[in-house]
C-alpha positions as CSV (number, residue, x, y, z in Angstrom):
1,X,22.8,-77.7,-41.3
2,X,24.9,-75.2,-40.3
3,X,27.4,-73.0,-42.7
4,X,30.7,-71.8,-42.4
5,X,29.9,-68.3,-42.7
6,X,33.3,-67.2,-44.4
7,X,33.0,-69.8,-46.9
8,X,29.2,-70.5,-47.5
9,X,30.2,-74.3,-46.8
10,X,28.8,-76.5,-45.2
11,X,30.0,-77.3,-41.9
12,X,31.5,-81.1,-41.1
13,X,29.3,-82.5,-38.1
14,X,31.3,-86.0,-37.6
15,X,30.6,-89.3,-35.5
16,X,32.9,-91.4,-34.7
17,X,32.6,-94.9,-33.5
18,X,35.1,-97.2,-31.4
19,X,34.8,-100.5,-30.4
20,X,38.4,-100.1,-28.6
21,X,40.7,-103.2,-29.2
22,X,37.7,-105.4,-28.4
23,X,35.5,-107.5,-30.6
24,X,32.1,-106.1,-31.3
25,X,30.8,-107.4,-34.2
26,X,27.3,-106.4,-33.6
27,X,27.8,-102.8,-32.8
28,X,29.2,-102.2,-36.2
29,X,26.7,-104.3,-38.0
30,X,24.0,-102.7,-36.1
31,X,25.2,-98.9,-36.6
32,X,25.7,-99.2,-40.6
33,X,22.4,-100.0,-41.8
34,X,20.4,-97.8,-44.1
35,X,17.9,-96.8,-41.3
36,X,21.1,-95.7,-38.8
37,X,22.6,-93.8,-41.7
38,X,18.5,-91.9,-42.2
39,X,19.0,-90.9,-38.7
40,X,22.5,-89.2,-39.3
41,X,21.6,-87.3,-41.8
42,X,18.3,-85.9,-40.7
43,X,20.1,-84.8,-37.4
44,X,22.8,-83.2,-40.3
45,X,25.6,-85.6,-39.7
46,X,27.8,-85.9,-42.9
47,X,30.6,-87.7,-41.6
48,X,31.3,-91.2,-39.7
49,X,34.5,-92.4,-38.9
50,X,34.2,-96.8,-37.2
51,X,37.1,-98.1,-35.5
52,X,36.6,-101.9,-35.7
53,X,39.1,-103.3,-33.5
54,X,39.6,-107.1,-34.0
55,X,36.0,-107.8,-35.2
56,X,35.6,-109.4,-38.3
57,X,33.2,-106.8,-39.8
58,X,34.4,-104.9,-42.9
59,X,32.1,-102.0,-43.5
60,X,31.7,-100.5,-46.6
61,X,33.5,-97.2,-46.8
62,X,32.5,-94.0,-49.1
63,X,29.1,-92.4,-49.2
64,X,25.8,-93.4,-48.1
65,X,23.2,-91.1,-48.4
66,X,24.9,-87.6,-47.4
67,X,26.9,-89.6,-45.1
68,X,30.7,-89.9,-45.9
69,X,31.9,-93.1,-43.9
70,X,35.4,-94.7,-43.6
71,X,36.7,-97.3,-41.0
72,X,40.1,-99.0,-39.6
73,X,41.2,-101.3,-36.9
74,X,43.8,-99.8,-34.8
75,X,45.5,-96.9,-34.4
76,X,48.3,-95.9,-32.3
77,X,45.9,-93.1,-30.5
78,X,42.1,-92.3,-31.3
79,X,42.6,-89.4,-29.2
80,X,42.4,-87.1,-32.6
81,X,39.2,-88.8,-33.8
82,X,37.6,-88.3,-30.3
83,X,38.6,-84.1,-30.7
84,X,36.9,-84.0,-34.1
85,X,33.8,-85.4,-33.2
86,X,30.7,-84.1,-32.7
87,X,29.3,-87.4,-31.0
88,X,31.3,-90.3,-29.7
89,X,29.6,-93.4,-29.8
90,X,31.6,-96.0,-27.8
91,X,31.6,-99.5,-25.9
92,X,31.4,-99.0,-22.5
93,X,35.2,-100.1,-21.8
94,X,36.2,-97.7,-19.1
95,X,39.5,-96.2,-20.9
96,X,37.2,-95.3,-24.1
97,X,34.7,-93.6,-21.8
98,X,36.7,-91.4,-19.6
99,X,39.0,-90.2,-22.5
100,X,35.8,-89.2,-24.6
101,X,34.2,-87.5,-21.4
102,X,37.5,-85.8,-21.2
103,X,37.7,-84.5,-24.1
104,X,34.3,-82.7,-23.7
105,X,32.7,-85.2,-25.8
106,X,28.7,-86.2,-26.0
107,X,28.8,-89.5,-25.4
108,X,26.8,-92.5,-26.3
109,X,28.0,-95.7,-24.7
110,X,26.6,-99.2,-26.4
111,X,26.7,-101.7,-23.6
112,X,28.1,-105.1,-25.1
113,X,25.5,-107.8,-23.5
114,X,27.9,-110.9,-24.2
115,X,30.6,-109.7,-22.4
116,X,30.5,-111.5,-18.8
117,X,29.5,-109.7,-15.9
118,X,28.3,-107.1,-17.3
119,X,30.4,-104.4,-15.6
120,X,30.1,-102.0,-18.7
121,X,26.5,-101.8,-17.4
122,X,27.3,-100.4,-14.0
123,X,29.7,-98.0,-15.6
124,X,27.1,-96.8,-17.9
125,X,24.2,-96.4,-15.5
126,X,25.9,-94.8,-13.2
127,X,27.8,-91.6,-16.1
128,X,24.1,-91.9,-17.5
129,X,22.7,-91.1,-13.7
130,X,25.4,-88.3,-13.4
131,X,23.7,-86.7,-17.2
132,X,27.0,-87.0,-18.7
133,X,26.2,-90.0,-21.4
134,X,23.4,-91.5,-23.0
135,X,23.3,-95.7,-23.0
136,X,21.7,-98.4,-24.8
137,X,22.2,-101.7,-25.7
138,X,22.3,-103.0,-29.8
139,X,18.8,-103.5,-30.0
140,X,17.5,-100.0,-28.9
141,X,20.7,-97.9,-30.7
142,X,18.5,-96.6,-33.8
143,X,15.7,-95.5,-31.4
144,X,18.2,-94.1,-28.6
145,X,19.8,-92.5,-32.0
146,X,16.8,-90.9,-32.5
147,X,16.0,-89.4,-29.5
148,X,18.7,-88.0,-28.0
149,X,19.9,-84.7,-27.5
150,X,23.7,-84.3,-27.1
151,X,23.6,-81.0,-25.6
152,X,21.3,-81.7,-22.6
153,X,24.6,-83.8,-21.1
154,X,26.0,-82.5,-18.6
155,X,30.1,-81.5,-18.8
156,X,32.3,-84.4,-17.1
157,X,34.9,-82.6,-14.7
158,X,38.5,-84.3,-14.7
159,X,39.6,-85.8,-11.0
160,X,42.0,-84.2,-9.0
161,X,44.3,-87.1,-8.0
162,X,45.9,-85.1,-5.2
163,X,41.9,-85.5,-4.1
164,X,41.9,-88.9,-3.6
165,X,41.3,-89.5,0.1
166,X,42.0,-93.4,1.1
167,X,41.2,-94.7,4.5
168,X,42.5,-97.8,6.4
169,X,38.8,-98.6,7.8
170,X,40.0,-97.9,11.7
């Protein structure tokens, strides 16, 4: 783990999970098991931060492990969370992706599989395609977790609206 070199302290290396002002239960249930807080720590994460939305799940806060975790529900703007991260890890809601990317974030978008239509899937693929995100599903997150690395992504550039080119199909 890395140390502040002024200070011989050890540096903060945060996640932070959103869920956006959805419901999804299982993401949080899934990411706060002993195994996923294993992973944290022997990649040298000592911080998580879960925004839980409207889901019913009430995670225990405080330490586990060498992990210091805390959650809430809303918040007027996540954008300060997303800035003191290390690694995102988001549902694929379009909004919660683009702002992270933004930011110059690693990103690891958790596709919800009981949403309809599964548009978050098309999203996903096609950042994952571009190497700006990593994507799994609930069932594969502690082996995606694993075997990542965040700083093989590729940097998302911002669109130039004064780009955008429409045409009237004549």
């Amino acid at each position: 783990m890395a140390n502040d070199s002024s200070t011989g302290m050890r540096q903060q290396k945060r996640v932070f999970v959103t869920v956006g002002t959805t419901e999804f239960d299982r993401l949080i249930s899934v990411f706060t098991t002993e195994d996923t807080f294993k992973v944290l720590e022997k990649k040298g994460f000592t911080s998580v931060t879960l925004q839980t939305g409207r889901g019913s799940s009430e995670p225990l806060c405080g330490q586990v492990g060498k992990v210091t975790v805390e959650h809430y529900r809303y918040k007027p703007s996540i954008q300060d969370d997303i800035s003191s991260a290390d690694l995102v890890i988001s549902h694929a809601g379009a909004g919660s992706c683009l702002e992270t990317l933004e930011a110059g974030k690693p990103l690891l978008v958790v596709i919800n599989e009981d949403l309809m239509g599964n548009h978050q899937l098309e999203l996903a693929k096609q950042l994952h395609q571009d190497g700006h995100i990593y994507y799994c599903d609930c069932g594969s997150l502690l082996q995606t977790l694993q075997e990542i690395d965040i700083d093989s992504l590729k940097s998302f550039n911002k669109g130039d609206p004064s780009k955008v080119w429409c045409f009237s199909g004549q």
